[in-house]
N, C-alpha and C positions, 0 to 999 in steps of 0.2 A: 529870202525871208527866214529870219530863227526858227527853229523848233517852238521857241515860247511864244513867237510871236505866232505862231498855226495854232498854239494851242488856244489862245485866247478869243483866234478868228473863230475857231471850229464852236468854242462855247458860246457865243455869241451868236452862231447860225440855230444852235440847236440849245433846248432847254426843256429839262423834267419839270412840267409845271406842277403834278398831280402824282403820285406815289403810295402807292396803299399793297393790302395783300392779296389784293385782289387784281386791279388794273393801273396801268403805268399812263400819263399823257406827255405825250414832247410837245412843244413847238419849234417848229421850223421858220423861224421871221422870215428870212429871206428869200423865202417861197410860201410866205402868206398861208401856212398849211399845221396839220395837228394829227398825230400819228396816236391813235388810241386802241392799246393791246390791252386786252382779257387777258393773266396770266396764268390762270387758271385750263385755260383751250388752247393757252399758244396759236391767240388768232388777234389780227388787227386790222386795220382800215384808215387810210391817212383821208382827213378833210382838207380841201382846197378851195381856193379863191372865197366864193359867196357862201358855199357850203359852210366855210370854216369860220367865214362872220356869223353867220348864223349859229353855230353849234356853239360859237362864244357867247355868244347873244344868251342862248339858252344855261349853257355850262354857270356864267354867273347869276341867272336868276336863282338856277338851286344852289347856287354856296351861298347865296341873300337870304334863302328861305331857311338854309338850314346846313352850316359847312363843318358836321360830324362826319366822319369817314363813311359809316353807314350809309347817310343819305345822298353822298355823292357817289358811290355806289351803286346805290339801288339807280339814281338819273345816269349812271355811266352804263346798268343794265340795259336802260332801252334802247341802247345800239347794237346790243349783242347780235341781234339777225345782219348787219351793216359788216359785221367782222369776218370777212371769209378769203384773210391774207393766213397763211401759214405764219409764223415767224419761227426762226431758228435761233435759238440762243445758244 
């Protein structure tokens, strides 16, 4: 396989849905899964399978209610107890 063609696979498995100054969210399609770092703690917490329908389920009702960076923010707060990956950057 090309290099170009890894590269396109790789962005296609994986995608920064959410990006702010605060927390970053990936999805992972291909394992059904959402990788949600605080970058502020250098801590994260990946959601899977029903988990990760649900926190979608949830993630879009606050960006319907209200999708200013703040208020997605403040609903990406109430994970913060959930976050107790290290991450390395």
């Amino acid at each position: 396989m090309a290099p170009s063609s890894l590269t396109r696979q790789a962005r296609a498995m994986m995608q920064v849905i959410y990006n702010s100054d605060n927390y970053y969210l990936v999805e992972y399609s291909d394992q059904h899964a959402y990788e949600l770092v605080d970058k502020r703690s250098a801590r994260g917490t990946v959601f899977q399978g029903d988990g990760a329908t649900k926190f979608m389920e949830f993630m879009r009702i606050a960006v319907g209610e209200d999708a200013s960076v703040e208020h997605v923010d403040d609903f990406l707060g109430n994970f913060d107890v959930l976050l107790n990956v290290r991450v390395v950057h």
